[in-house]
C-alpha positions as CSV (number, residue, x, y, z in Angstrom):
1,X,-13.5,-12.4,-2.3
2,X,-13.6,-15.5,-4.7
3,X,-11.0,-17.3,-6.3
4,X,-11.6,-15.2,-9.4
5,X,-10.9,-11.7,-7.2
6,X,-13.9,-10.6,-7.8
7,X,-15.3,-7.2,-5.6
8,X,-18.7,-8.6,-4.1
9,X,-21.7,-6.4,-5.1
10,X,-21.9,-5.3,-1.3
11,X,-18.6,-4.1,-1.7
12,X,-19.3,-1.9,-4.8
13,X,-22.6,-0.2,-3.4
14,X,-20.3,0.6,0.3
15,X,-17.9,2.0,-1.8
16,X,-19.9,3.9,-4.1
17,X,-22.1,5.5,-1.2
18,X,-19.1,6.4,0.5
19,X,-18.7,8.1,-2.9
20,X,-21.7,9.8,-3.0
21,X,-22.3,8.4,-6.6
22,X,-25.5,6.2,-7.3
23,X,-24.7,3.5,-9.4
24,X,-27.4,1.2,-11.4
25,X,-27.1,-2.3,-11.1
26,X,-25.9,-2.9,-14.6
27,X,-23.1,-0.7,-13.2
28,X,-22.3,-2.5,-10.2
29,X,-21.9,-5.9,-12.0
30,X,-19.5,-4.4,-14.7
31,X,-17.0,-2.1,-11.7
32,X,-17.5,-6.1,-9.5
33,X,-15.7,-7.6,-12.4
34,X,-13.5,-4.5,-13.5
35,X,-12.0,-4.2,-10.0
36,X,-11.6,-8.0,-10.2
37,X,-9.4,-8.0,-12.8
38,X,-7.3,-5.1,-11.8
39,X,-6.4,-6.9,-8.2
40,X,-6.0,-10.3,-9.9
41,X,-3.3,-8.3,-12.5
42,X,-1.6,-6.6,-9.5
43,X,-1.2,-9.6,-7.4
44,X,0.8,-10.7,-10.3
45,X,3.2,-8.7,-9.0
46,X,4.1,-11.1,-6.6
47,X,5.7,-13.7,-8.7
48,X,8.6,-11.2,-9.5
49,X,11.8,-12.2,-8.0
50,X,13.4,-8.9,-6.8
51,X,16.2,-10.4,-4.0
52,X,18.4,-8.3,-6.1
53,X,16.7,-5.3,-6.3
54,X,17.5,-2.8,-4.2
55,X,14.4,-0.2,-3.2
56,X,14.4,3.4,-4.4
57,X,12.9,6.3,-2.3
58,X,12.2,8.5,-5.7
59,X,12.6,7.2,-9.1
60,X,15.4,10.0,-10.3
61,X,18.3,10.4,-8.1
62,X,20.0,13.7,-7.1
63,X,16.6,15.3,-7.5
64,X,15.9,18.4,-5.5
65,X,13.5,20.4,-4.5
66,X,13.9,24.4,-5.4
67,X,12.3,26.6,-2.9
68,X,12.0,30.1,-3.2
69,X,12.4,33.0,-0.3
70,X,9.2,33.3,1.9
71,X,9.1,37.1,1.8
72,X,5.7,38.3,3.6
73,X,3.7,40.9,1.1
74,X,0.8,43.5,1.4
75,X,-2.0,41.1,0.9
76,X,-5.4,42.3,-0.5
77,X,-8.2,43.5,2.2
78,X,-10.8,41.5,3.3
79,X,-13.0,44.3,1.3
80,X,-10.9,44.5,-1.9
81,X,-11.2,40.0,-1.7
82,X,-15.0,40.2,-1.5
83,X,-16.0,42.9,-4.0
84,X,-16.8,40.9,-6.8
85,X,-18.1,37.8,-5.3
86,X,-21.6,37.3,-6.1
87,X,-22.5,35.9,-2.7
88,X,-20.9,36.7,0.6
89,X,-21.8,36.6,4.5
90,X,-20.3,38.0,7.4
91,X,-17.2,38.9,5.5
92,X,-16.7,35.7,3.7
93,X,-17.5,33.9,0.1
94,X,-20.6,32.0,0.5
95,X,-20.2,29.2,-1.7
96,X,-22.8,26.1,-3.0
97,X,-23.7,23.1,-0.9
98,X,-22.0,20.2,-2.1
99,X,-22.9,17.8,0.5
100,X,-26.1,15.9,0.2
101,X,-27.5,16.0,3.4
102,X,-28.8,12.7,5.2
């Protein structure tokens, strides 16, 4: 990356195809310098002085987590769960593609 921080166009399009979104270029060139300036305010972070500050594992302390029982119930059949699907095979929903394909 530059001095600026900027995210190289090459970067962008990886990212976005890993993504599966399709970006014009005008795109690219805008998220390049977007992403820029988010890094270049994060790494501002740095300059912070925290010798004295002493790390927190969750931001309110004390906090707990309230589980209930696990009681095991009568579930529905695999019959009762299919009947008003609008597609099914072999005794399960048949959903949409939403992969493209290569």
């Amino acid at each position: 990356m530059t001095k600026k921080e900027d995210f190289s166009k090459e970067t962008i399009e990886y990212v976005s195809k890993l993504a599966l979104i399709d970006l014009t270029e005008e795109e690219k060139e805008i998220f390049s310098k977007q992403l820029g300036n988010i890094l270049s305010y994060f790494k501002k972070l740095n300059d912070l002085d925290t010798t004295n500050v002493k790390p927190t594992t969750h931001a309110i302390d004390g906090l707990k987590n309230v589980f209930r029982e696990d009681i095991p119930w009568k579930s529905l059949t695999n019959e009762e769960a299919l009947k008003n699907a609008s597609h099914e095979k072999d005794g399960f929903f048949k959903a949409p593609r939403i992969l493209k394909q290569k």
